[in-house]
FIPA-525985 format. One record per atom (N, C-alpha, C, O, CB): chain; residue in three letters; z, y, x. Coordinates in nm, 3 decimals, always signed. Glycine has a CB too. Layout:
<recs>
REC  kette  rest        Z        Y        X
REC      A   ALA        Z        Y        X
...
</recs>
This chain:
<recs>
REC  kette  rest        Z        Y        X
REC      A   UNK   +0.159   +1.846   +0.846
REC      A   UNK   +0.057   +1.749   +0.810
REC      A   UNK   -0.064   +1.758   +0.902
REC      A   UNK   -0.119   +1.657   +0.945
REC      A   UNK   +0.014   +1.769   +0.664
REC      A   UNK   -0.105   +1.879   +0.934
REC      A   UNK   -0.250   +1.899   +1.066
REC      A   UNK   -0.204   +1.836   +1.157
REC      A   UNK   -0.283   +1.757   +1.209
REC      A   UNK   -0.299   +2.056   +1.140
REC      A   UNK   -0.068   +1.841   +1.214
REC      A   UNK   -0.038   +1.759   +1.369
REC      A   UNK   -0.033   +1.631   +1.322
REC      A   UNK   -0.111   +1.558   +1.383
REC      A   UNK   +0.114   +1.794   +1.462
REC      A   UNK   +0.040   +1.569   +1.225
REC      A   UNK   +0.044   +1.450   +1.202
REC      A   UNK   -0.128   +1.357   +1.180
REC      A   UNK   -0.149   +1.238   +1.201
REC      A   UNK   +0.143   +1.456   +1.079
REC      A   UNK   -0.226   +1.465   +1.134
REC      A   UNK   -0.335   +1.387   +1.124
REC      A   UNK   -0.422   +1.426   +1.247
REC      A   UNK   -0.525   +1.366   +1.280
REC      A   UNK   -0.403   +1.405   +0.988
REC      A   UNK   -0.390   +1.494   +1.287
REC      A   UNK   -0.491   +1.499   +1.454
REC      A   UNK   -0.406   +1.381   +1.530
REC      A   UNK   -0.468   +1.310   +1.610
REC      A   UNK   -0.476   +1.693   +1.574
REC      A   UNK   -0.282   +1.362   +1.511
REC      A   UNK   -0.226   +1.211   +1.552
REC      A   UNK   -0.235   +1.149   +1.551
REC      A   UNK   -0.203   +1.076   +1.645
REC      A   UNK   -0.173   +1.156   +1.548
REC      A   UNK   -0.305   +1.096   +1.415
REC      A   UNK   -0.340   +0.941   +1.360
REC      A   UNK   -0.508   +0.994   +1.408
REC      A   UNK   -0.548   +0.884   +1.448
REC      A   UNK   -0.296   +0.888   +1.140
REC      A   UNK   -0.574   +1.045   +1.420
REC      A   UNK   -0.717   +1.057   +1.455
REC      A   UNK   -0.706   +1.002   +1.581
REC      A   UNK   -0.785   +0.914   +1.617
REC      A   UNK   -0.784   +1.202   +1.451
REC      A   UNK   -0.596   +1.053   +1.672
REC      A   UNK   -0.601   +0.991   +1.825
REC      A   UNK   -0.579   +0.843   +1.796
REC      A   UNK   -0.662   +0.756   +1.821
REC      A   UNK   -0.473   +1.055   +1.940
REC      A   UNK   -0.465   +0.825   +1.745
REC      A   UNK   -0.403   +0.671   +1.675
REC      A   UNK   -0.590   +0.564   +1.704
REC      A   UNK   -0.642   +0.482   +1.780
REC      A   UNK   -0.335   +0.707   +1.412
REC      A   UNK   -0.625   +0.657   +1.566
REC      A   UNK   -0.770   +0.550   +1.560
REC      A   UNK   -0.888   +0.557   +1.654
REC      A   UNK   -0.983   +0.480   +1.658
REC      A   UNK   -0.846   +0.568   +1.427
REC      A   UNK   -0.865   +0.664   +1.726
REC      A   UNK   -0.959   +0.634   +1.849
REC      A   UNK   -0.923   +0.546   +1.939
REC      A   UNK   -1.010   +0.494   +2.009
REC      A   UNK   -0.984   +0.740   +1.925
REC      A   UNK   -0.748   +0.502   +1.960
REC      A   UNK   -0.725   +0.491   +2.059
REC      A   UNK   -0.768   +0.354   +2.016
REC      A   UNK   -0.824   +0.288   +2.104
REC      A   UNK   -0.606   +0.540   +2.118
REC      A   UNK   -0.751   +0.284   +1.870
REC      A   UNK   -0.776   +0.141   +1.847
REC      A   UNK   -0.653   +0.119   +1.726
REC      A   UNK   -0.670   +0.043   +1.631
REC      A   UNK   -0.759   +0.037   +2.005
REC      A   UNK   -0.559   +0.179   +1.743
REC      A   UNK   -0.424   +0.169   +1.670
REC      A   UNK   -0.435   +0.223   +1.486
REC      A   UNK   -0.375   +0.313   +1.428
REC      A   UNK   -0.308   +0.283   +1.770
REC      A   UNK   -0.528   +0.132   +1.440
REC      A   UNK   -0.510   +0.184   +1.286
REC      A   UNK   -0.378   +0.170   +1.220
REC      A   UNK   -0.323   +0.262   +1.158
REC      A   UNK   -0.603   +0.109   +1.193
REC      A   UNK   -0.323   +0.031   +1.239
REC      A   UNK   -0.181   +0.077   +1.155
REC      A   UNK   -0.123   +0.168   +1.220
REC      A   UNK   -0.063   +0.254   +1.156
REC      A   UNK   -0.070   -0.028   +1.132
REC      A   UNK   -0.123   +0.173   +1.334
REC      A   UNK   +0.003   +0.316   +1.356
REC      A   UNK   -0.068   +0.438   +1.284
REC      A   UNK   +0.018   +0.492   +1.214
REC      A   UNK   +0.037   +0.376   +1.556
REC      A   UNK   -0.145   +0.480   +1.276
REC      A   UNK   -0.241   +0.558   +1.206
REC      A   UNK   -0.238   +0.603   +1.076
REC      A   UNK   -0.249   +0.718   +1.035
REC      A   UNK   -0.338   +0.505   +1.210
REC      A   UNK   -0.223   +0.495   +1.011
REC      A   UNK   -0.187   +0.486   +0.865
REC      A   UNK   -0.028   +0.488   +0.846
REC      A   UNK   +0.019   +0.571   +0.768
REC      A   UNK   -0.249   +0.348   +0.801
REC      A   UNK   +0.046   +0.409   +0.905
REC      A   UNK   +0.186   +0.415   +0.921
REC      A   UNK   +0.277   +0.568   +0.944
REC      A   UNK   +0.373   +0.612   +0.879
REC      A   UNK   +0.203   +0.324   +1.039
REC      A   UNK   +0.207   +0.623   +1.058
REC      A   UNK   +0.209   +0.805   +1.057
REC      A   UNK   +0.225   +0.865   +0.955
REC      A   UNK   +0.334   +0.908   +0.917
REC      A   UNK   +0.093   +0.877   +1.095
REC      A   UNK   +0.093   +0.879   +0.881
REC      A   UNK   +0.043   +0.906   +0.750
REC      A   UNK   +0.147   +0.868   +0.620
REC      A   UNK   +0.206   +0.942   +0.541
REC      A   UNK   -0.092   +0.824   +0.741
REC      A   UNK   +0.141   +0.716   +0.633
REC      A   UNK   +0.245   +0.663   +0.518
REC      A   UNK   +0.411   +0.771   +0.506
REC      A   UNK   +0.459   +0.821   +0.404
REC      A   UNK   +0.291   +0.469   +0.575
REC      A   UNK   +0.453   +0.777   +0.618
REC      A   UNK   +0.564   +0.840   +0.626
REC      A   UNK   +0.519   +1.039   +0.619
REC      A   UNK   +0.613   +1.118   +0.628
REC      A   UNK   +0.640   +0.771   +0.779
REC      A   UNK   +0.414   +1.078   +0.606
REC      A   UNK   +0.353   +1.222   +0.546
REC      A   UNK   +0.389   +1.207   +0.434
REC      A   UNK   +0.469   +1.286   +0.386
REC      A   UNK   +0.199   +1.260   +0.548
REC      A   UNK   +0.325   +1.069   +0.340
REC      A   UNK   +0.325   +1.064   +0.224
REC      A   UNK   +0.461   +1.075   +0.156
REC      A   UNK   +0.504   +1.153   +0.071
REC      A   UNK   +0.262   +0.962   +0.200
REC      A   UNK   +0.508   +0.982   +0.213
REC      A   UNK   +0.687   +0.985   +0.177
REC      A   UNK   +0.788   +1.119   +0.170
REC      A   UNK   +0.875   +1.148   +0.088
REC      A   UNK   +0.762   +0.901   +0.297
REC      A   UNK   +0.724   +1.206   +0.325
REC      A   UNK   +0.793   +1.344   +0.323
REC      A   UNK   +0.741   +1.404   +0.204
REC      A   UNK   +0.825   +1.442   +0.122
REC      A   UNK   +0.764   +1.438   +0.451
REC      A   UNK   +0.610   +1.422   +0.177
REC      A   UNK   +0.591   +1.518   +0.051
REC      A   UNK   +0.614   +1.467   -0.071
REC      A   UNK   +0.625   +1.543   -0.167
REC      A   UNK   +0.462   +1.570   +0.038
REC      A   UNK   +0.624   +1.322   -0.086
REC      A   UNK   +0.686   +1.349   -0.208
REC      A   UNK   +0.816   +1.333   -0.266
REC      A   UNK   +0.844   +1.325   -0.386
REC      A   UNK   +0.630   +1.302   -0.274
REC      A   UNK   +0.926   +1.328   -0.124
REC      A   UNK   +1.052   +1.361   -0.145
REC      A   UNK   +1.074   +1.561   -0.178
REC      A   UNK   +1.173   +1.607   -0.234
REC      A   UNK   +1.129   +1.294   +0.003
REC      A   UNK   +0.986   +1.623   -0.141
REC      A   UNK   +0.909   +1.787   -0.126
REC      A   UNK   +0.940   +1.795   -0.274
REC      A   UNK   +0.995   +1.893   -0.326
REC      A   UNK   +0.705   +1.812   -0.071
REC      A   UNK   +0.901   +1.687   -0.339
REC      A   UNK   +0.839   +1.794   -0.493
REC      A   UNK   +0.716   +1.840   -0.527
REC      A   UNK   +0.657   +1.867   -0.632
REC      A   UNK   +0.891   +1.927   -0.503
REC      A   UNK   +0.686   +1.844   -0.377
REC      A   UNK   +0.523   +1.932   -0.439
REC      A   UNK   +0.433   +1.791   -0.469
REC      A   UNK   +0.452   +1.675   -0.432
REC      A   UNK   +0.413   +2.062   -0.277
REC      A   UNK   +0.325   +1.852   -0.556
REC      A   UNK   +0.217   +1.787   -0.615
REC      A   UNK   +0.108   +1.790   -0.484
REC      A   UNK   +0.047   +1.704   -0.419
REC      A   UNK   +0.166   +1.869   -0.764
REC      A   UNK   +0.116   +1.925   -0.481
REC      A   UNK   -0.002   +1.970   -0.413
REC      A   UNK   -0.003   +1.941   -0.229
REC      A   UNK   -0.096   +1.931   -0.148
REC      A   UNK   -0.009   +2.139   -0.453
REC      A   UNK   +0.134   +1.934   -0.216
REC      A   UNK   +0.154   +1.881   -0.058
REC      A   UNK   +0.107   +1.754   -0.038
REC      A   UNK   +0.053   +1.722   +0.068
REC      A   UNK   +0.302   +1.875   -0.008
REC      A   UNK   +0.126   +1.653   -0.159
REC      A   UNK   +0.140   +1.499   -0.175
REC      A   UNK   +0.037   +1.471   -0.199
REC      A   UNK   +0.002   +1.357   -0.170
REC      A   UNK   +0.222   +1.438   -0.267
REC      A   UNK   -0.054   +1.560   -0.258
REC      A   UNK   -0.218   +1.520   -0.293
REC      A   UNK   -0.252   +1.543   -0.153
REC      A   UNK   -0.325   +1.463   -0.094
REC      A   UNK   -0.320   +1.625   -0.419
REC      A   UNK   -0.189   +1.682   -0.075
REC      A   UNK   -0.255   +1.656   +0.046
REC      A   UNK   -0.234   +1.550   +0.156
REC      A   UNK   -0.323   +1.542   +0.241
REC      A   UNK   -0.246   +1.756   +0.099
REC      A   UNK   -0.134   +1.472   +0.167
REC      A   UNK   -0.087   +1.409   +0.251
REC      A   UNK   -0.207   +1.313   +0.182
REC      A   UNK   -0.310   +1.306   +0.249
REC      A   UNK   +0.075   +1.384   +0.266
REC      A   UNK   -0.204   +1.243   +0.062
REC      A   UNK   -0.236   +1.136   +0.036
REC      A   UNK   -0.471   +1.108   +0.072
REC      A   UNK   -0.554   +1.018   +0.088
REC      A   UNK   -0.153   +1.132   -0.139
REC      A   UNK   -0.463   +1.232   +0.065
REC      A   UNK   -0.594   +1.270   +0.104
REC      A   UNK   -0.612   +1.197   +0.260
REC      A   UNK   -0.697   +1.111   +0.278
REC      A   UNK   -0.607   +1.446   +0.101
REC      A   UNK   -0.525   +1.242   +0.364
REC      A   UNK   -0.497   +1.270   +0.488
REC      A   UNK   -0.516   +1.057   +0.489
REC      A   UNK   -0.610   +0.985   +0.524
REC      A   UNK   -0.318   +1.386   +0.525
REC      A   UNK   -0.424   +1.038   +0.452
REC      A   UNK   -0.411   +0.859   +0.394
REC      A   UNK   -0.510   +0.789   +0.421
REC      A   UNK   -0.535   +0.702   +0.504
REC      A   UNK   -0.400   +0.827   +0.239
REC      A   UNK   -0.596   +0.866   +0.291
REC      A   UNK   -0.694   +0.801   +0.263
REC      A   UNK   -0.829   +0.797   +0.310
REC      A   UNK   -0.927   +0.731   +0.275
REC      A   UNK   -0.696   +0.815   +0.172
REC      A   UNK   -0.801   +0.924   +0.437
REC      A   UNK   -0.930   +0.889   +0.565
REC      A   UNK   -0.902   +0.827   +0.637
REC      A   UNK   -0.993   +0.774   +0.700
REC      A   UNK   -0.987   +0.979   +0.652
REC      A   UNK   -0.773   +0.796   +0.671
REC      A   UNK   -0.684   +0.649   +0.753
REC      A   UNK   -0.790   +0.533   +0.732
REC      A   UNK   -0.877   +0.482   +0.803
REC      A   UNK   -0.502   +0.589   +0.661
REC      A   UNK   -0.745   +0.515   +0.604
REC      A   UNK   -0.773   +0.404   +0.611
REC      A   UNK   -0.937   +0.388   +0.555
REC      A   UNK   -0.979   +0.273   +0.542
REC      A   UNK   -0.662   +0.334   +0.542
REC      A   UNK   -1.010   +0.479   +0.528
REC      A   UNK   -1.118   +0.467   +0.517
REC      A   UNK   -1.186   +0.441   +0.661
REC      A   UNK   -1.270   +0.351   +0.671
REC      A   UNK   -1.153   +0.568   +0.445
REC      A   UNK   -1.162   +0.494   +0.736
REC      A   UNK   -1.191   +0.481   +0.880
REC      A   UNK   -1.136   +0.367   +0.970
REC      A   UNK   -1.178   +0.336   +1.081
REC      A   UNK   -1.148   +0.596   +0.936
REC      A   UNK   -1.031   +0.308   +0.898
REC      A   UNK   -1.022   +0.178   +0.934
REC      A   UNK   -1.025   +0.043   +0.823
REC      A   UNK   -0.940   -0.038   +0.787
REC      A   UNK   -0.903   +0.182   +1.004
REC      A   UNK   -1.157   +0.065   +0.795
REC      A   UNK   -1.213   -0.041   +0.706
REC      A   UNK   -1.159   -0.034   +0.555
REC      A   UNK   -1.218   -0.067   +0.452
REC      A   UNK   -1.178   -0.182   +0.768
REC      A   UNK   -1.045   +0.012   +0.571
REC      A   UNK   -0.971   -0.039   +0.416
REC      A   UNK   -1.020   +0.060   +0.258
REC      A   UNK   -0.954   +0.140   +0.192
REC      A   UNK   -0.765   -0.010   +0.443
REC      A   UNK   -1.144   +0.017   +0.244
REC      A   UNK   -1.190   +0.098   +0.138
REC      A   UNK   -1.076   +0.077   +0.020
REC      A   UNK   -0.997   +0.160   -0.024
REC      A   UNK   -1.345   +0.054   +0.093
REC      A   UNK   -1.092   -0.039   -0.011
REC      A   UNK   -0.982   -0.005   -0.150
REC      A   UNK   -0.840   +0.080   -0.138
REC      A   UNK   -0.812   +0.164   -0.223
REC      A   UNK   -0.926   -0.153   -0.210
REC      A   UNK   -0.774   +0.059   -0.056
REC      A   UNK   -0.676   +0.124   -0.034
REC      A   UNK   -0.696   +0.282   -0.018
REC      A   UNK   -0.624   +0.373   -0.061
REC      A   UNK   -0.624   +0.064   +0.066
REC      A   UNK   -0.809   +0.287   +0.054
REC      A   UNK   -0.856   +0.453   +0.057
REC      A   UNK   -0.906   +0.533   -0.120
REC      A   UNK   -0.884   +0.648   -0.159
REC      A   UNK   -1.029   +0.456   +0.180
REC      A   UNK   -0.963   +0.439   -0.179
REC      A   UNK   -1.021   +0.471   -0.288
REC      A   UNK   -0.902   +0.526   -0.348
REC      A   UNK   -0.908   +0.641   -0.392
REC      A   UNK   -1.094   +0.363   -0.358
REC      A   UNK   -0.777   +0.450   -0.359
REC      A   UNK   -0.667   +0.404   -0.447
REC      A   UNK   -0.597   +0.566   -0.398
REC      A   UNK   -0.582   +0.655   -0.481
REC      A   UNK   -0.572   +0.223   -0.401
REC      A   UNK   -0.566   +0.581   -0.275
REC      A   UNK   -0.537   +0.748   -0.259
REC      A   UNK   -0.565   +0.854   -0.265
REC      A   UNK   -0.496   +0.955   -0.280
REC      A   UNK   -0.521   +0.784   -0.201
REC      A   UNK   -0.710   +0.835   -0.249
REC      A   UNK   -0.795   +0.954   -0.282
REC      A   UNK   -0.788   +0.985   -0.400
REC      A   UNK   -0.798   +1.101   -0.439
REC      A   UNK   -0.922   +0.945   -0.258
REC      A   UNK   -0.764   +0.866   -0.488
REC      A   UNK   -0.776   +0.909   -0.670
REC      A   UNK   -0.615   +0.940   -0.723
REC      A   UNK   -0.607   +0.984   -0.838
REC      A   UNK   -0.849   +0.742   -0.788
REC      A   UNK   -0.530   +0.928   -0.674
REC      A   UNK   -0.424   +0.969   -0.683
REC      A   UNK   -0.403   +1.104   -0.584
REC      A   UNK   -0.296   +1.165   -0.590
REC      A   UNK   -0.346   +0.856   -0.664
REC      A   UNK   -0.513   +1.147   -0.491
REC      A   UNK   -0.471   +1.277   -0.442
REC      A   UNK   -0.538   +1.354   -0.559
REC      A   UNK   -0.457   +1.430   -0.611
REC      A   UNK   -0.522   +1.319   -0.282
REC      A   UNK   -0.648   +1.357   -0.611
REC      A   UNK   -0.710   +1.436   -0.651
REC      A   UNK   -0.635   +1.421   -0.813
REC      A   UNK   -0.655   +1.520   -0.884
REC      A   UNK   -0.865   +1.412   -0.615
REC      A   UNK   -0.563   +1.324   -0.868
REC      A   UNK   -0.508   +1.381   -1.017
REC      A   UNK   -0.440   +1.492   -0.975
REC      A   UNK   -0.440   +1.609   -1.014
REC      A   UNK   -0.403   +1.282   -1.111
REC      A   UNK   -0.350   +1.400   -0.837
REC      A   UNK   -0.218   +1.524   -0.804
REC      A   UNK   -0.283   +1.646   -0.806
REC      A   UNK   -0.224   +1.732   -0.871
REC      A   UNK   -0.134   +1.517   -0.643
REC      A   UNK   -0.396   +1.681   -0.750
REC      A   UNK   -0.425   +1.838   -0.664
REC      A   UNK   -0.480   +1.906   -0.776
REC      A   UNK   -0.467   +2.027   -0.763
REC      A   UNK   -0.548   +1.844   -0.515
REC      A   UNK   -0.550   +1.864   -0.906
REC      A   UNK   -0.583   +1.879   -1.052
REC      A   UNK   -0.456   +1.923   -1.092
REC      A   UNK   -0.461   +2.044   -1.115
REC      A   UNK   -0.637   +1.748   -1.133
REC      A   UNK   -0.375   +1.890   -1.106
REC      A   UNK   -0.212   +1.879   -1.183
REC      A   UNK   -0.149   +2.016   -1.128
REC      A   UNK   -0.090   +2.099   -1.197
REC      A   UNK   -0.096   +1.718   -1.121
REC      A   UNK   -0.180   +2.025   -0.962
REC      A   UNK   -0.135   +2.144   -0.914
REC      A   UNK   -0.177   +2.244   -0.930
REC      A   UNK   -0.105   +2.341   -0.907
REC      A   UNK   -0.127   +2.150   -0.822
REC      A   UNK   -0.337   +2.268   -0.986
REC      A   UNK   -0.422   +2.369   -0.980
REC      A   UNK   -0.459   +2.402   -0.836
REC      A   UNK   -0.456   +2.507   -0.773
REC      A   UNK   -0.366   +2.478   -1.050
REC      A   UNK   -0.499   +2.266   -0.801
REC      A   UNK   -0.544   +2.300   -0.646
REC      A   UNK   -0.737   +2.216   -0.666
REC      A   UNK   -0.756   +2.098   -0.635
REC      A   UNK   -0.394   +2.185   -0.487
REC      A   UNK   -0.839   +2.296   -0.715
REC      A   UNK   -0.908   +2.234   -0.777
REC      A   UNK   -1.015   +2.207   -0.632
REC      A   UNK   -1.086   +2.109   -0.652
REC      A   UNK   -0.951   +2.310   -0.918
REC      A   UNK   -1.035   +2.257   -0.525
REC      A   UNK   -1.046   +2.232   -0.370
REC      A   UNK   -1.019   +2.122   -0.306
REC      A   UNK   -1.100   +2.062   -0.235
REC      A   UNK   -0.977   +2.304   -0.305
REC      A   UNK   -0.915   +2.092   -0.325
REC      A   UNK   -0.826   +1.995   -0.275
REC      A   UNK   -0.845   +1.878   -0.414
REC      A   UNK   -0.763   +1.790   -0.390
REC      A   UNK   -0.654   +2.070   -0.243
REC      A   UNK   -0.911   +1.848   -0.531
REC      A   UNK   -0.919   +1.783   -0.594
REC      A   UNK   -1.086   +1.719   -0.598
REC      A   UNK   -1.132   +1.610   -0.631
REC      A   UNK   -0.856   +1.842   -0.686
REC      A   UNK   -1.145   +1.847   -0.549
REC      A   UNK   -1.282   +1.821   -0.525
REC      A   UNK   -1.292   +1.753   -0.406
REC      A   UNK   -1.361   +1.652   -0.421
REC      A   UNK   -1.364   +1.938   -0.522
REC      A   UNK   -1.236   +1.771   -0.249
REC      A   UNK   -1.208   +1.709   -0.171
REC      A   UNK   -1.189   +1.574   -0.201
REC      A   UNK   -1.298   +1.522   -0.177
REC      A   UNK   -1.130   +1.760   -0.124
REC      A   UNK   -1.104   +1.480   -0.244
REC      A   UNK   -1.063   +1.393   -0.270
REC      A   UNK   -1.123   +1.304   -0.329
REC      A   UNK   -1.107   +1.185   -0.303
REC      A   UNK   -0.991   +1.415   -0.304
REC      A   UNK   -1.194   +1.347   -0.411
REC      A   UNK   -1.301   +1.314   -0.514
REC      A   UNK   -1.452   +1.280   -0.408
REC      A   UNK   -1.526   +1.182   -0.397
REC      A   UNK   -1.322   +1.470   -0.638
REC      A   UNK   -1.450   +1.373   -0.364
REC      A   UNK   -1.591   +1.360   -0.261
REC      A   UNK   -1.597   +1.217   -0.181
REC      A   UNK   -1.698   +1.150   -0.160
REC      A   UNK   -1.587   +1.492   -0.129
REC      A   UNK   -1.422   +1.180   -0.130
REC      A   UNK   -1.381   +1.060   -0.035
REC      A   UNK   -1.383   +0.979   -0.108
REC      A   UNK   -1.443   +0.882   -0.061
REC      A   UNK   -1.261   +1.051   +0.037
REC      A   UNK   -1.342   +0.960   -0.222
REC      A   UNK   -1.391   +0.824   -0.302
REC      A   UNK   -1.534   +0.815   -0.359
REC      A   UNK   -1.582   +0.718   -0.418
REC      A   UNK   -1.301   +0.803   -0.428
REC      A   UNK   -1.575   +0.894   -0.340
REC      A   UNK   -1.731   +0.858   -0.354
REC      A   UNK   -1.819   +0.795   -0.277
REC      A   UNK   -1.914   +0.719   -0.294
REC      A   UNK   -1.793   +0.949   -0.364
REC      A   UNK   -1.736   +0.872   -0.142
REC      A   UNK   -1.830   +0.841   -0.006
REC      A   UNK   -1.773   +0.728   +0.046
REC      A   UNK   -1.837   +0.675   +0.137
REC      A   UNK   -1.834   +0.958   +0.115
REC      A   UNK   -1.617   +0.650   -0.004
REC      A   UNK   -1.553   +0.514   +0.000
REC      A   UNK   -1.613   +0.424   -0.096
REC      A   UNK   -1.631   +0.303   -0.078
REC      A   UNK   -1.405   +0.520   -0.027
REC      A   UNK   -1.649   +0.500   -0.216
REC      A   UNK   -1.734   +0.405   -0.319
REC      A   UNK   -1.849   +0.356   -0.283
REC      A   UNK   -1.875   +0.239   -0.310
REC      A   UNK   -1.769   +0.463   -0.436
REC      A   UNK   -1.943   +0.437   -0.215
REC      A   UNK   -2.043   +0.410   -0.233
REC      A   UNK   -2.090   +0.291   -0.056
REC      A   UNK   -2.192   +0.234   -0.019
REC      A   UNK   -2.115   +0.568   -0.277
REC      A   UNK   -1.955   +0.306   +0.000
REC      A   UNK   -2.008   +0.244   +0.165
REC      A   UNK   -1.947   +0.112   +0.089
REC      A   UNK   -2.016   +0.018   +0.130
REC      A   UNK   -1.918   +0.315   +0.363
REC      A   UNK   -1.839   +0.059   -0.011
REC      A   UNK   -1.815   -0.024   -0.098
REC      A   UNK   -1.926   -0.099   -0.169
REC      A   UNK   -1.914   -0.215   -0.209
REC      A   UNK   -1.744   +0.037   -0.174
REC      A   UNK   -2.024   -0.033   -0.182
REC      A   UNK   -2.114   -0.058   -0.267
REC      A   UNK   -2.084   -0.060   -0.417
REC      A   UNK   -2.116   -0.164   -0.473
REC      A   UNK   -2.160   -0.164   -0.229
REC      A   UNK   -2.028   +0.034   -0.492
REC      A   UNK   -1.963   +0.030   -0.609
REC      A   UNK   -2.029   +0.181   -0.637
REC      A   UNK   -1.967   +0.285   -0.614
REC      A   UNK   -1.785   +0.003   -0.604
REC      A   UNK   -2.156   +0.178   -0.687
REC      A   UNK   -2.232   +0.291   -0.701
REC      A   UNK   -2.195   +0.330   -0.854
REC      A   UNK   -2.271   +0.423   -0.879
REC      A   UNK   -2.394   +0.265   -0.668
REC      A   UNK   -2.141   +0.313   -0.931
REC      A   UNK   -2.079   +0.338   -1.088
REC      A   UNK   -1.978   +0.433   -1.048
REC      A   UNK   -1.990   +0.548   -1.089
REC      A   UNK   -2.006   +0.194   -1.178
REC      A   UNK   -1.843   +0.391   -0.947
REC      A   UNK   -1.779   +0.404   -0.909
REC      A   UNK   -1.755   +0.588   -0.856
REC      A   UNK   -1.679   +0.681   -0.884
REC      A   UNK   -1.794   +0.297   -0.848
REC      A   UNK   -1.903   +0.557   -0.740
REC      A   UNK   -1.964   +0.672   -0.666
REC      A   UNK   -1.940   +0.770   -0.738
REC      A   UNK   -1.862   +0.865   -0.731
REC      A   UNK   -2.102   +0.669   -0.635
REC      A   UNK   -2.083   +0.709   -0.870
REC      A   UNK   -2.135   +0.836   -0.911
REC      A   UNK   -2.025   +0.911   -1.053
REC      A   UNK   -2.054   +1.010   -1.121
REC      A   UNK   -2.310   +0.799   -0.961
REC      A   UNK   -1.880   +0.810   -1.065
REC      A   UNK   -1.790   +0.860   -1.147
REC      A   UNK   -1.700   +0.969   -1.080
REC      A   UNK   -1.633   +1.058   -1.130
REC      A   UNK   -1.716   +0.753   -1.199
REC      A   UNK   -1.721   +0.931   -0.946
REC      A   UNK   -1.624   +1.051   -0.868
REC      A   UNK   -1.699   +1.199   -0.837
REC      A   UNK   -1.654   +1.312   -0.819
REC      A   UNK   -1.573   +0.988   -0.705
REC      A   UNK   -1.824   +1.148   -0.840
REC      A   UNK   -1.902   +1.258   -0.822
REC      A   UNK   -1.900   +1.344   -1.019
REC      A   UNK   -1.876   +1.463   -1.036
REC      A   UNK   -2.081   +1.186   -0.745
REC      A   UNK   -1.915   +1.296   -1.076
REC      A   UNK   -1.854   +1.341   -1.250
REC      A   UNK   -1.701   +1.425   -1.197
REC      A   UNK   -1.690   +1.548   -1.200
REC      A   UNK   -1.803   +1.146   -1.388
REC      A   UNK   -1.617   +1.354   -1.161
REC      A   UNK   -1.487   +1.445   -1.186
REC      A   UNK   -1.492   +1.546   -1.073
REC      A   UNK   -1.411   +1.638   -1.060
REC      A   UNK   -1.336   +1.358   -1.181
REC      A   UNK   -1.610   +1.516   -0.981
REC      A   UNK   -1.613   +1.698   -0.890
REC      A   UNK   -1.657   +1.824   -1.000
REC      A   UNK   -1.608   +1.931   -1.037
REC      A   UNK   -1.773   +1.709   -0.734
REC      A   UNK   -1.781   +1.745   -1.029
REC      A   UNK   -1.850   +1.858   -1.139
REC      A   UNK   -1.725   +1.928   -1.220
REC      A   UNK   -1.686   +2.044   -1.213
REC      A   UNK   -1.966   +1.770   -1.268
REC      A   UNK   -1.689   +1.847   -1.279
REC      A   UNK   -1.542   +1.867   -1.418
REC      A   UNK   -1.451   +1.979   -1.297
REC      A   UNK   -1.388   +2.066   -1.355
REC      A   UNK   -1.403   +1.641   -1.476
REC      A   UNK   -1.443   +1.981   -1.172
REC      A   UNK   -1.352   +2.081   -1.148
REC      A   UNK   -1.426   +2.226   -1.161
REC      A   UNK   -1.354   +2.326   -1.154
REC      A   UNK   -1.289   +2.055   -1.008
REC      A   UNK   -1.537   +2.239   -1.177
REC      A   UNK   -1.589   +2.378   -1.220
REC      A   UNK   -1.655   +2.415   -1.052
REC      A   UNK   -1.732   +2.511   -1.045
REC      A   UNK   -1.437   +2.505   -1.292
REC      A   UNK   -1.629   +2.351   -0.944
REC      A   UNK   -1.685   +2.403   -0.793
REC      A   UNK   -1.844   +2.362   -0.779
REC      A   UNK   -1.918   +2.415   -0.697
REC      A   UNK   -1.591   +2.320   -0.653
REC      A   UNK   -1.893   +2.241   -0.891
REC      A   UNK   -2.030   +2.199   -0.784
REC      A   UNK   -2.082   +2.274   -0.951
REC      A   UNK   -2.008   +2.316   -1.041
REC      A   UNK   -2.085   +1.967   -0.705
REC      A   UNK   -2.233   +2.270   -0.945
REC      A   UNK   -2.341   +2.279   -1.044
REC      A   UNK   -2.345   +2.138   -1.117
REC      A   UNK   -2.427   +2.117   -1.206
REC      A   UNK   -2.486   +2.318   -0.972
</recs>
């Protein structure tokens, strides 16, 4: 998953967001043919700076909140706080400040922030 997303990082420098996301899409697919929760929250994390970085907030929102049940589910509460942080910071460039400040609620709930 690190090579595949330093890939799609080149991808979107180079200009190439769908290949970028398309990369990614097929991460997503490997981990969750895997089984793991916690691989698939990570891939889907990985996703969802894709496409946050290439404009597509909703779609980013939509993975990030499905990485972070997954990485909750796994007891990966890091990797749930992560996730959570990206839909906030997708919420809020959205302008969906309810949104924001609900993702910023389910960081707290993992026990990492004050």
């Amino acid at each position: 998953l690190a090579e595949a997303s330093r890939e799609a990082r080149r991808l979107l420098a180079s200009g190439d967001a769908n290949a970028a996301s398309s990369l990614l899409g097929k991460c997503v697919d490997e981990a969750r043919a895997s089984g793991s929760d916690a691989r698939l929250a990570a891939a889907l994390n990985e996703l969802g700076l894709v496409e946050t970085w290439s404009g597509r907030d909703a779609e980013a929102i939509a993975a990030f909140s499905r990485s972070a049940g997954l990485a909750r589910a796994a007891g990966e509460p890091a990797l749930a706080a992560r996730a959570n942080l990206n839909a906030a910071d997708a919420s809020r460039r959205k302008g969906d400040a309810t949104a924001a400040r609900e993702a910023v609620d389910r960081i707290r709930n993992t026990g990492l922030m004050p």
